[in-house]
N, C-alpha and C positions, 0 to 999 in steps of 0.2 A: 378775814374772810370766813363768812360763815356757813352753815350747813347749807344754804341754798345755793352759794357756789358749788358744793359740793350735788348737788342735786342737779343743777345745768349740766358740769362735766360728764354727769350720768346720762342724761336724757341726751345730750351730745354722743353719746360712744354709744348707744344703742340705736340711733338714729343711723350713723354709718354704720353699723353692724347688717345693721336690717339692708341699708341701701346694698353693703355689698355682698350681701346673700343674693339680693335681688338680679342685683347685673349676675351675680355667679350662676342661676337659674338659669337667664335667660342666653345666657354665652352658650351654656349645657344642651339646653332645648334647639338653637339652633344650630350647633356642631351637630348633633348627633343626628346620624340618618334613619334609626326608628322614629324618631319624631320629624320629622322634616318629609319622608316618603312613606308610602304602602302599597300595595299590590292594587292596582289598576286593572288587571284582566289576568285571565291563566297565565298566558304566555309567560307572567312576572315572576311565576311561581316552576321549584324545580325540585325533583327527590333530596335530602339532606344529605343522605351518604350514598355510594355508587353500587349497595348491592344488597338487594332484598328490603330497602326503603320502607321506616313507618312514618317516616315525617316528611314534612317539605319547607323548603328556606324560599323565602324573597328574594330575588336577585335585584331587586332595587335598595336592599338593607345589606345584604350580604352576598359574595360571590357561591356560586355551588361548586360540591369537591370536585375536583380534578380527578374525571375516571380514566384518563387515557392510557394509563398505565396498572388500569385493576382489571385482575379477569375472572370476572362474576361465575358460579355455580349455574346452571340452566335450570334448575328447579324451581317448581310456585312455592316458594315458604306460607302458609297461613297468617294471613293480618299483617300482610307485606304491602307493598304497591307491585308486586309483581304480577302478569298475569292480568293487564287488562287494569291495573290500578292508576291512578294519577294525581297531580297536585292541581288543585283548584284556590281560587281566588274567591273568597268571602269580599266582594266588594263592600257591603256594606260596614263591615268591621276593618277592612284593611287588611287583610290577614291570610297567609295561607295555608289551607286544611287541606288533608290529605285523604283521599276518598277511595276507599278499599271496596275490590266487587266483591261481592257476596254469593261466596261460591263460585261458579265458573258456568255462568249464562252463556249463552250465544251473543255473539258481537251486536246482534240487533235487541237484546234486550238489555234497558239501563235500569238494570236494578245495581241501586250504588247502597253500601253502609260504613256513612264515615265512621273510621276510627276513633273521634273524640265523642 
């Protein structure tokens, strides 16, 4: 048996290789809940940690922390969510951005400046 046997077995073991990277992707893609879900409206979206918040999670990717047992400072910290800040849903990205006021308007004015 000559070199071209030896070139089938090749082109054989890279043929499965490939295939099962492929099924391995595609197992990946559809376990995993950042790809399978995104934020559909605010309501999906919630501060990431329970006190003076710059970020915000997905509760369709991830549960948010457990405050029920933290007892937050009553302070505005700067470039928080606290003080009139909140977690919004970028529909068109999927994704949830966190939108800090800018300064401390009146409740009837929306002036927002996201953080990112």
């Amino acid at each position: 048996m000559g070199p071209s046997h030896r070139f089938g077995t090749k082109v054989s073991t890279l043929s499965m290789l490939a295939s099962l990277t492929m099924l391995f992707c595609i197992c990946v893609l559809l376990t995993t809940p950042s790809c399978v879900s995104a934020c559909k409206a605010d309501f999906d979206c919630r501060p990431s940690s329970c006190c003076h918040s710059t970020g915000c999670v997905d509760i369709t990717k991830a549960p948010p922390p457990d405050c029920s047992e933290v007892l937050c400072s009553a302070e505005c910290q700067h470039n928080t969510l606290d003080c009139g800040g909140e977690c919004r849903c970028n529909t068109k990205l999927g994704v949830c951005k966190p939108y800090i006021r800018a300064g401390m308007p009146p409740d009837s004015a929306h002036t927002w400046k996201s953080s990112n």
